[in-house]
C-alpha positions as CSV (number, residue, x, y, z in Angstrom):
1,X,-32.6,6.9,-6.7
2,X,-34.5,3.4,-6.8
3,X,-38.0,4.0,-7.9
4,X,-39.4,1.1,-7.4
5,X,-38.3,0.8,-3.6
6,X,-40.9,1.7,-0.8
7,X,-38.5,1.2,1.8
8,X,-37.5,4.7,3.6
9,X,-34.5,3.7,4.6
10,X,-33.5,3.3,1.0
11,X,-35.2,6.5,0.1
12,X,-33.7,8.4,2.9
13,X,-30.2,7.1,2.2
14,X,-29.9,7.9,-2.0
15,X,-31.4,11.2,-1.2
16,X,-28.6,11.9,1.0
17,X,-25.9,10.4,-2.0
18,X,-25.1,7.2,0.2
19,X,-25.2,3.8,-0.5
20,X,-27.8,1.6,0.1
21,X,-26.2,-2.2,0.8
22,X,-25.6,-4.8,2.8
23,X,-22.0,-6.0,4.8
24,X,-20.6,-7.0,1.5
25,X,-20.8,-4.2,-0.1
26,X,-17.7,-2.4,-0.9
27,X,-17.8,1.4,0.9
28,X,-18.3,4.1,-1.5
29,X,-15.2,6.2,-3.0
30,X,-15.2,9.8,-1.6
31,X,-14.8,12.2,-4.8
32,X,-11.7,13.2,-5.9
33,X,-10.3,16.6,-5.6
34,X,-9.2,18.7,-2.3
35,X,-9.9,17.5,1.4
36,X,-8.8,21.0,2.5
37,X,-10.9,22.5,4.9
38,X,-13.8,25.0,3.5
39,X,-12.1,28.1,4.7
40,X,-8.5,27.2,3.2
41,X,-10.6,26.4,-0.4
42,X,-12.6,29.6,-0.3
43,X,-9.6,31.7,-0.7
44,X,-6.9,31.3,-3.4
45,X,-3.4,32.5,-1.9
46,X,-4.4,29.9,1.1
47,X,-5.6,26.9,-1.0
48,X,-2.1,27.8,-3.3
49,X,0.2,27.8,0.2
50,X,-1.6,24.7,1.7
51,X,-1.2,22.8,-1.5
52,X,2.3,24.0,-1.5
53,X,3.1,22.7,2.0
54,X,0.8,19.2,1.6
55,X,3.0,18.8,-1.2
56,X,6.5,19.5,0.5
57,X,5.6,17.3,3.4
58,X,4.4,14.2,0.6
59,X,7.8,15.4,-0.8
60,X,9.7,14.8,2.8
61,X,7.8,11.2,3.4
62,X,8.3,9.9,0.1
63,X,12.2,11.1,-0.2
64,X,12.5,9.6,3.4
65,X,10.7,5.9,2.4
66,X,13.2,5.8,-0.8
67,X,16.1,6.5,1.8
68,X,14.8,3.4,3.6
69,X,14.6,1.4,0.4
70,X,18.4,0.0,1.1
71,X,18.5,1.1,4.4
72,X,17.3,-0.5,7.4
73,X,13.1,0.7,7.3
74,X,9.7,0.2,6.3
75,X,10.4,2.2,2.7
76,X,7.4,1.2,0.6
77,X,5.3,1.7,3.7
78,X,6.8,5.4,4.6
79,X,6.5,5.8,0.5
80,X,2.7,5.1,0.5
81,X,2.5,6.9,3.7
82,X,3.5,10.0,1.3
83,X,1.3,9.3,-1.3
84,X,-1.4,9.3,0.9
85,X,-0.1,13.0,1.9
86,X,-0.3,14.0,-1.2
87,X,-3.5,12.3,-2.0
88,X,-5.5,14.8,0.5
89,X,-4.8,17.4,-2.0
90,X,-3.6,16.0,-5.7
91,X,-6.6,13.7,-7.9
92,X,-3.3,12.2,-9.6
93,X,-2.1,10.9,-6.2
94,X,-5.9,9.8,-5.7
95,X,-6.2,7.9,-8.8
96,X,-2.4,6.2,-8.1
97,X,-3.4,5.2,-4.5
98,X,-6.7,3.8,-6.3
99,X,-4.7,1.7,-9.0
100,X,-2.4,0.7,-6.4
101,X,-5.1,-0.5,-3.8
102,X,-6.9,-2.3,-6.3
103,X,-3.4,-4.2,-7.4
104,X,-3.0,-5.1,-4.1
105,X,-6.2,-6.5,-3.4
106,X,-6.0,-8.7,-6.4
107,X,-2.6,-10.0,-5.9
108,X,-4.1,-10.2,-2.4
109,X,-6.9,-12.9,-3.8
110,X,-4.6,-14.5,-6.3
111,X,-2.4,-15.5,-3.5
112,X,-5.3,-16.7,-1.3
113,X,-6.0,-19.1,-4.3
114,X,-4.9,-22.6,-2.8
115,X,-3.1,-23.9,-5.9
116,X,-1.0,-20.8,-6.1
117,X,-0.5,-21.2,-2.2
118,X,0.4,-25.3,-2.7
119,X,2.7,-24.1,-5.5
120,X,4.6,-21.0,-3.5
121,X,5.0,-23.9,-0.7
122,X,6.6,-26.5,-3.2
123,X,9.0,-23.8,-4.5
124,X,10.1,-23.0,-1.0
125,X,10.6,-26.1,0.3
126,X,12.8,-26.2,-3.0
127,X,15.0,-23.7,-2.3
128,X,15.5,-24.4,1.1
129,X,16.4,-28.0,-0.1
130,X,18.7,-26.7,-2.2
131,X,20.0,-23.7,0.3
132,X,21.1,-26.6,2.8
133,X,22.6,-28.7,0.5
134,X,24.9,-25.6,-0.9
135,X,25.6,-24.9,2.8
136,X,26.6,-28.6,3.8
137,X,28.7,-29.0,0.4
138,X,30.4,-25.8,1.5
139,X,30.9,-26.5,4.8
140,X,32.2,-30.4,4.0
141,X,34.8,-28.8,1.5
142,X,36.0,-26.1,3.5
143,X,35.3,-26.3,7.6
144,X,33.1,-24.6,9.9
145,X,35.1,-21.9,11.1
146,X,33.7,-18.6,12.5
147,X,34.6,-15.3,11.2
148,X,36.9,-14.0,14.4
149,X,38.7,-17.5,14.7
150,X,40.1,-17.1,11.1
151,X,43.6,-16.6,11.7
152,X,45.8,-13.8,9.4
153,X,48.2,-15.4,6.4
């Protein structure tokens, strides 16, 4: 608690554990450890079965996103759509969704950075460049002939 503040609002809020900021400030972490409801924590055979069955359904999600990994499918979004399953119950899934959304968030503000931008649009317009010129050499040498016109030898 600030000491040196005389504005309630301040007091009020760090008596009550929030933060006290402005519209930058980042929103604060809820604690690690089991969002289970009060009633499921209280007694142990439940806590055990609904931390069996958070972690089956994770389980399902996460198999089902690496399924869509080759396969037509948002995989990486159905796989983070597990680990937030299993991050209602598990601190290690917590503290992986944590790494992973603070990984993102930089690689998020590197590529805002207009000299990385300027450079990711040079490259591209590179290989495009040299994407149609493979095509027309191709074509030149050998036709443009659809796939159902080719005739059987």
């Amino acid at each position: 608690m600030n000491t040196g503040s005389n504005e309630p609002g301040e007091v009020a809020m760090a008596a009550n554990g929030a933060k006290a900021g402005g519209a930058g400030e980042e929103p604060q972490e809820q604690g690690l450890g089991s969002r289970a409801p009060e009633f499921v924590k209280a007694r142990r055979v439940l806590h055990l079965s609904w931390q069996v069955g958070v972690f089956v359904i994770g389980l399902a999600v996460v198999v089902a996103g690496i399924i869509m990994l080759p396969l037509p499918g948002p995989g990486w979004i159905v796989i983070f759509g597990g680990m937030a399953i299993w991050a209602t119950e598990f601190v290690w899934a917590q503290l992986v969704l944590r790494w992973t959304k603070r990984k993102v968030t930089e690689a998020t503000a590197r590529a805002l950075d207009p000299r990385v931008r300027r450079r990711n649009i040079i490259l591209t317009s590179i290989g495009l460049v040299i994407i149609g010129v493979l095509m027309g050499v191709y074509v030149w040498k050998f036709g443009f002939e659809m796939p159902w016109n080719i005739k059987d030898q």
